[in-house]
N, C-alpha and C positions, 0 to 999 in steps of 0.2 A: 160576196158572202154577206150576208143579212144576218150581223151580231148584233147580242143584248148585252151592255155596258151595266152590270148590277152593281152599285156599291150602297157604302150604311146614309155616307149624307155628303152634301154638294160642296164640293171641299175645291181648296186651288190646283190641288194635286188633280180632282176629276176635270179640274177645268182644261187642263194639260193633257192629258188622256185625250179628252174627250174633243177638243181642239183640232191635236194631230191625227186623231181618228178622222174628225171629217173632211181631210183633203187625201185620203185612201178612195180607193176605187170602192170602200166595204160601203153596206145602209149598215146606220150606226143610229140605237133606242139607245137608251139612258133611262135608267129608273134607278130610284132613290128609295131605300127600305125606310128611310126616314122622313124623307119628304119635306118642302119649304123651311119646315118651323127651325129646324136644326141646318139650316146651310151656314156653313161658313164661309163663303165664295160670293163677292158681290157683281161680279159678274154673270152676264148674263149667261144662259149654256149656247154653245156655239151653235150656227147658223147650219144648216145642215144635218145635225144631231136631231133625233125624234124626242121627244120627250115622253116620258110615262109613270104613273103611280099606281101603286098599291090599295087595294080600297082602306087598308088604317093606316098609308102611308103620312102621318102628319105628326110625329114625334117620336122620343124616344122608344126604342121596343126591348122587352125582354124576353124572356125564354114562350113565354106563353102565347107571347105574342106573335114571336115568330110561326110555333104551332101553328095559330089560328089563321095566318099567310099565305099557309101551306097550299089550301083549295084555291083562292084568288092569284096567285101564281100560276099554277097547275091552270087555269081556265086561259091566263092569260098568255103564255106559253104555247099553248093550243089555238090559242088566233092571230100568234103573231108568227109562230113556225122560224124561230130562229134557226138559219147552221150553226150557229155557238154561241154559247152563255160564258161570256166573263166576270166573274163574281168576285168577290171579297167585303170585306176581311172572311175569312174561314172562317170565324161559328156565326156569321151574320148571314150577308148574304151568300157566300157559296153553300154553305152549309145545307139553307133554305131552298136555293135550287138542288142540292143531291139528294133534298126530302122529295122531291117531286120524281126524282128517276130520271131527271131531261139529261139526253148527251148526244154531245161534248161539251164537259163542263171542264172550262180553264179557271179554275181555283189560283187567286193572285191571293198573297199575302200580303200583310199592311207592318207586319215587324212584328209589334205587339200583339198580335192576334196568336203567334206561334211560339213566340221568347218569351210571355209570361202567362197569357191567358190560354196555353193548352198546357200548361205545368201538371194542371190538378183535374179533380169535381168537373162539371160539364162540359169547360172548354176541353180538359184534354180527350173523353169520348165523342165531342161534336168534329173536333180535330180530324179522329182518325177514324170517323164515319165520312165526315168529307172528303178524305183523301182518297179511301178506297173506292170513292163515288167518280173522281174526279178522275180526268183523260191526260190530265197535265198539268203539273202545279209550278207557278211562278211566282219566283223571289226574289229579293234585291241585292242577298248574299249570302258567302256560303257558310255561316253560323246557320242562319236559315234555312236553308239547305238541309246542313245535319240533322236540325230537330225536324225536318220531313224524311230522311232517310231511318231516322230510329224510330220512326210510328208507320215503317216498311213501305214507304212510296219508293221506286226503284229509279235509277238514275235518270234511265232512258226517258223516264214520266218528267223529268224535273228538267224548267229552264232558268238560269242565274240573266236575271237583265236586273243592274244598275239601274235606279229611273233616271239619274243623270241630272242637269240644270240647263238654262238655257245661256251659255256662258257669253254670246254677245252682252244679255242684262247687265251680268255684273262684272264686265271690264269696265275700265275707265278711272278717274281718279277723283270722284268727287266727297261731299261729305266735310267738305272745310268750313262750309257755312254753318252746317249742324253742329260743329266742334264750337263755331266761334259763339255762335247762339246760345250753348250753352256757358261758357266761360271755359272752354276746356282746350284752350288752344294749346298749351302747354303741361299736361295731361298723360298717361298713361292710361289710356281708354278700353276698359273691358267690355265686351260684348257679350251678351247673350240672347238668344232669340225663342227659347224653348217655356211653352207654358206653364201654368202657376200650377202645375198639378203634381202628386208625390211621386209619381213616375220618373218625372222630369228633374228632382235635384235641385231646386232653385235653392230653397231652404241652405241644404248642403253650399251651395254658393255664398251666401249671405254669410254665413259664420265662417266660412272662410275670408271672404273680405273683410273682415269685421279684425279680425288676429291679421291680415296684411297691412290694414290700412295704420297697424300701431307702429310698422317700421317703415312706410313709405304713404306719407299724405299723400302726395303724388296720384296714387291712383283713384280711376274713377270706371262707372260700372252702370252700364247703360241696360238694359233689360227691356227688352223686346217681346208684347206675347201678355194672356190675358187667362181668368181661370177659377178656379174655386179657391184656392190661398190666396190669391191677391190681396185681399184687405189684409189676412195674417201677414204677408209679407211687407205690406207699406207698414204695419203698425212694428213692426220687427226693428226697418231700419230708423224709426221714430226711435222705437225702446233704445237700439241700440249706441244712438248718438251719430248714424253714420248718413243718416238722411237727405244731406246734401250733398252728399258724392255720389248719388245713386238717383237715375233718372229714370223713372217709369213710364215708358213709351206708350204703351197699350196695343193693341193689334193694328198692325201697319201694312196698309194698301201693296200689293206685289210689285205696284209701278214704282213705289218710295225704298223699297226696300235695299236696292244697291246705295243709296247714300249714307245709309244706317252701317253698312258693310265696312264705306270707306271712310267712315268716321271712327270707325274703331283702329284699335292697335294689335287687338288679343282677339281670336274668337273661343271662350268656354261653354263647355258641354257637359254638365255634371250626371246627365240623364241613367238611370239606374239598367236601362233596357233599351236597344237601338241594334237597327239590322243597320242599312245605309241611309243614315241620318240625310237626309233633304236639306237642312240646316247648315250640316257641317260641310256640306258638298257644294252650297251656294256661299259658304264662306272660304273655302280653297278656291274657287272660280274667283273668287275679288282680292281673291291676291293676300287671304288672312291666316297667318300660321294658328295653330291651335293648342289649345288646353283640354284635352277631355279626359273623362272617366276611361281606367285599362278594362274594359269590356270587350268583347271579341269584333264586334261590328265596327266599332273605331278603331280596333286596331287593326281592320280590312283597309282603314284609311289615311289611317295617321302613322306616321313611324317615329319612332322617337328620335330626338337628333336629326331629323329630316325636314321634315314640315310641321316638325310641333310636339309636344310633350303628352306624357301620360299622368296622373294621378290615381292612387286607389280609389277604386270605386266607393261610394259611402263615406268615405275621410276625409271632413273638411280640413283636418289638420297637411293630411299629406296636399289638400291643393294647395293651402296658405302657403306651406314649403318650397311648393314651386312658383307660385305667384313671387315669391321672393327672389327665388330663384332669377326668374325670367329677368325680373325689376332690375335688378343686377347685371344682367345682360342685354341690353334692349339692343344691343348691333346685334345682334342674331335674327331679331325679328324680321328684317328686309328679308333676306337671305332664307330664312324658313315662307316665308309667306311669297316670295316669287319659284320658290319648289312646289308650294300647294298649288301656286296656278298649274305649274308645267303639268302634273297628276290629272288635274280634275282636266284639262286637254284633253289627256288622251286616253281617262279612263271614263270621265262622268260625263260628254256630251250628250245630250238630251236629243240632240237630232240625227245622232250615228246610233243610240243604244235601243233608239225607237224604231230601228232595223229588227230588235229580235222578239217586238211583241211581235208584227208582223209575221215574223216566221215561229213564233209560239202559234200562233191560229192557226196557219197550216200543218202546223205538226198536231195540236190537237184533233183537227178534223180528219187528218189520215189515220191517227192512232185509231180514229173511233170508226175506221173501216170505211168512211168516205174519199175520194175525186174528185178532184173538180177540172 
């Protein structure tokens, strides 16, 4: 089958896709609505993958832009004769391809695309113009799901694939030398990995640590991940006094990434919006119980009393309380954090879950009245 791999921009997650795509029997294009300037993936795109662009594919695009896409699409579409267009996010790329009329279009969602930006104003009519466009929509869970079955996509159209992790990475026990490097060997080591943006809660993070750190010096708060707050936030933990228990990583390499994992004690997640966080899913793989936000996509993951804790969403007070909480109980941690492994086993592997794009294709292409 000769697919078109459409996403917004060159991300680790396309690198993954796009990877396992090319040891498929499929021809696999790859095109970027964003193009070089906005890649976050410093890896190269896999060997075997076709590469392709957009004639204004070289930055950020918005609504007009996408418009004006429309014919250079459509032309390109026309000479490259895909059996299927995998697209996302929803109002970006798949969007873009249901404006052309091309199918089978498998519409994936990215979380955000559907949990907050089809709430209102254009995302939520680009939404359910893409949907009704689309042969088959895939998500990563079923909050997800929901808000595709309340803008009337039918079941039968919708596939639930976990993208999973690749959980060889993040076995193992390393991260002692990161501890020691920092002076943290005796420490209470919070994690987080999610970036500097308001979606994501850091903020919410900070002022809670900030009210824990006044009954347990003990802890300390490692921060993973890069963004448009970042100076607010370094200058935060300046104001705040807490500056030195707080360790700003900046964006770290995918291969570094398991030592960052098991250097931690705690994984938090204060993110305001999340289908099946990536994040939270390669920290139960390393063996890390967690803290997140009671949001519905973490609690697809997390269970209280099982592999880790909840907090109100938005309440730095309610996380301080359990950050307290926890500090008080640190023999729970082993014990919650060897449950998130056993989970992300047998629910998040990345090389079992990558069975059901596979068969997302072929169900797409039969829905749209195709054989092969």
């Amino acid at each position: 089958m000769r697919i078109l791999y459409f996403s917004q921009a060159y991300t680790p997650h396309d690198f993954r896709f796009l990877s396992s795509l090319s040891n498929t029997e499929h021809e696999i294009t790859y095109l970027s609505l964003e193009g070089k300037s906005e890649a976050r993936e410093s890896r190269p795109i896999p060997s075997g993958v076709q590469p392709a662009r957009l004639e204004n594919g070289h930055g950020r695009v918005n609504f007009l832009d996408r418009v004006r896409s429309r014919p250079g699409l459509s032309r390109y579409l026309e000479e490259l004769r895909p059996d299927l267009v995998h697209a996302g996010p929803v109002q970006k790329g798949a969007f873009l391809t249901a404006r052309t009329g091309f199918k089978p279009l498998l519409t994936m969602s990215w979380g955000s695309d559907m949990l907050r930006d089809a709430k209102k104003g254009f995302g939520a009519w680009a939404a359910r113009y893409t949907l009704e466009r689309s042969s088959l929509f895939l998500c990563d869970c079923e909050v997800v799901a929901q808000t595709a079955r309340a803008m009337g996509m039918s079941d039968d159209r919708i596939v639930i694939f976990p993208w999973g992790v690749e959980l060889g990475h993040f076995s193992g026990k390393g991260g002692q030398e990161l501890r020691k490097n920092l002076g943290w060997e005796n420490a209470l080591v919070l994690l987080s990995t999610r970036n500097f943006e308001p979606i994501y809660g850091v903020g919410i993070l900070l002022d809670a640590f900030v009210n824990s750190l006044r009954m347990d010096r003990n802890l300390r708060l490692l921060l993973l991940g890069d963004g448009s707050l970042r100076s607010k936030y370094e200058h935060m933990a300046v104001e705040k006094g807490i500056r030195k228990y707080v360790h700003f990583a900046g964006r770290i390499r995918f291969e570094e990434l398991p030592d960052y994992y098991h250097a931690a004690d705690l994984y938090i997640s204060a993110s305001r919006v999340d289908g099946s966080s990536i994040s939270l899913l390669q920290a139960m793989a390393s063996g890390l119980p967690s803290l997140v936000s009671d949001i519905p996509g973490n609690r697809e993951w997390v269970e209280e009393g099982v592999n880790g804790w909840h907090f109100a969403d938005g309440d730095a007070d309610s996380l301080s309380q359990k950050l307290r909480m926890i500090s008080n109980h640190r023999d729970l941690l082993a014990k919650y954090g060897r449950a998130a492994r056993r989970i992300a086993e047998r629910r998040a592997d990345w090389n079992v879950n990558f069975d059901r794009l596979l068969g997302a294709y072929e169900l797409a292409f039969s829905l749209n009245g195709n054989s092969r």
